[in-house]
N, C-alpha and C positions, 0 to 999 in steps of 0.2 A: 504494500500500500504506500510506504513513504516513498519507491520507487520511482511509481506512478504520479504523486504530487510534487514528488522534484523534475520528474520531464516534462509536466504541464507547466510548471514555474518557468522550468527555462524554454518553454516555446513560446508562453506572455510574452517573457522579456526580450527576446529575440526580435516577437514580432512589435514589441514597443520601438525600442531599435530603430527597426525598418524603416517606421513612417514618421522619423524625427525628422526637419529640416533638410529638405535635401532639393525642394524642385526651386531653387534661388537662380537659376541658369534663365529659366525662362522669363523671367521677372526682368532681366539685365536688357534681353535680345528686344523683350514689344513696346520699348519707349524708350527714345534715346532721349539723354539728358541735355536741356534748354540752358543757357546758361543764359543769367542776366548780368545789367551793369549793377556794379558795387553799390549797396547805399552810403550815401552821406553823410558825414560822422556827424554826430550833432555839435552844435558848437559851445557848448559847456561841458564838460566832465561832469560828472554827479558827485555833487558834494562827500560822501562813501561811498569808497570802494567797497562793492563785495564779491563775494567768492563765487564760486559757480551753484551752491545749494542757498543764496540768497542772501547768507547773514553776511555779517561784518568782519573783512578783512584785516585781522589784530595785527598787520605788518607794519601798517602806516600810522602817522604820525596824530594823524587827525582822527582815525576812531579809537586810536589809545584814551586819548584824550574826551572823545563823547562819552565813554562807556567811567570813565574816572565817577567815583559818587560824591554829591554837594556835602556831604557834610565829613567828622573826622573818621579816620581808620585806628583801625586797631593795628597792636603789631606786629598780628601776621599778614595785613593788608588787605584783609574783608570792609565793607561798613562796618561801623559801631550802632547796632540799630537801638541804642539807646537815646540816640538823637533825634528830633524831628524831620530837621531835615535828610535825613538818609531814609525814614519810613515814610517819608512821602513817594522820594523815589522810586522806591522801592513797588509801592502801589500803583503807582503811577504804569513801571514795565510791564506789569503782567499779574 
């Protein structure tokens, strides 16, 4: 019996296999590809940089400095959320 459930196992998997990704040939051949002119850049940069998943680029100078909190730090460099102005902030992000 266990025989038999391991040669149907590996006929499943075989035949999953089979029909992964494979007809991408034809896809290339029925539309050849349009090329346009470049668009143009806009003429301000955006105040932050960001990364390719949206958020903020911590490389640069300027959102080091957005993401700083308004009021003091502790000594490991968190807020001190005993201040008001850090739990405003705080509310305020999210």
């Amino acid at each position: 019996m266990k025989k038999i459930l391991l040669a149907l196992a590996a006929v499943v998997c075989m035949a999953s296999v089979s029909f992964s990704q494979g007809k991408k040939a034809k896809a290339k051949d029925a539309a050849p590809a349009v090329k346009t002119a470049p668009a143009a850049k806009p003429a301000a940069a955006p105040a932050v940089k960001t990364k390719a998943d949206g958020t903020p680029d911590m490389r640069y100078k300027a959102n080091k400095e957005a993401a700083k909190p308004a009021g003091p730090l502790k000594k490991d460099g968190t807020p001190d959320m005993r201040y008001k102005a850090n739990k405003n902030a705080a509310k305020s992000k999210g």
